[in-house]
N, C-alpha and C positions, 0 to 999 in steps of 0.2 A: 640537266646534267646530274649524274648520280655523284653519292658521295665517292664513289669508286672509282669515278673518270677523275673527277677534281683529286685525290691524293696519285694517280696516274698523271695528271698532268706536273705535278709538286714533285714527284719523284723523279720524273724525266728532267723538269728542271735544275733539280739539284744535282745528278749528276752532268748537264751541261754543263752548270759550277764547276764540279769538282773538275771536269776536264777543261773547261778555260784553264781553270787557275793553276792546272798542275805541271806548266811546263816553266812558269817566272817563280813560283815555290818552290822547285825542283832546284833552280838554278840560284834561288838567293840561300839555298839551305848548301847547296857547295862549295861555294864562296865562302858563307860565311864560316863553315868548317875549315877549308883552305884557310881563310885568316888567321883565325884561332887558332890553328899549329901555328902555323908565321910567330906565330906573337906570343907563343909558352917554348917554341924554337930560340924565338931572339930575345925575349924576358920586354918585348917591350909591350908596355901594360898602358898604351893609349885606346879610350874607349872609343872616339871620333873616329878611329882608323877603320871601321869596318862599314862603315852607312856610304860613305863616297863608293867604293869598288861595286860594293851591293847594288846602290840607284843606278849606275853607269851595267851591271849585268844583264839585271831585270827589264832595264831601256831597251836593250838591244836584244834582248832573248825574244822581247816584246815584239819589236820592229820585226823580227826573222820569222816569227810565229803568227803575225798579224793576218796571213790570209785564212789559215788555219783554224784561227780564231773565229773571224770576222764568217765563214762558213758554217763551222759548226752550232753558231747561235743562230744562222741564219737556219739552218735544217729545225731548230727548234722551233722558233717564231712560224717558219712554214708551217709546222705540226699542231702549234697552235690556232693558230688562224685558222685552218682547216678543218679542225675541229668549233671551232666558232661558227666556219659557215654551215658544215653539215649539222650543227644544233647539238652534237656531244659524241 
């Protein structure tokens, strides 16, 4: 393997990252804005109030996005491996 296949395969990786990770990011960054008006709305200045809604969002954004997920690292690992057995 060249150095050029190895930062090809590091790049494809990381954006596999950035696309797992960008629909439960998406989802805990509206929430959390959502709360935060809520709470300079109602002047109520509890810090604990936004971690409960957040976990319970990201849970379920999770659970809805899971197959999604669970493919798209699969097309990665495929491309890996395949590149493993053909030698680079």
């Amino acid at each position: 393997m060249t150095g050029a296949e190895v930062l090809d395969i590091a790049s494809q990786g990381i954006w596999t990252l950035i696309i797992v990770s960008l629909p439960m990011m998406l989802v805990g960054l509206v929430v959390g804005v959502v709360i935060a008006l809520f709470q300079a709305l109602t002047q109520i200045q509890e810090m604990t109030l936004v971690f409960v809604p957040k976990i319970i969002a990201i849970f379920v954004t999770m659970l809805l996005t899971l197959p999604f997920l669970g493919a798209t690292m699969a097309q990665y690992m495929n491309r890996v491996v395949d590149m493993i057995i053909v030698g680079g």
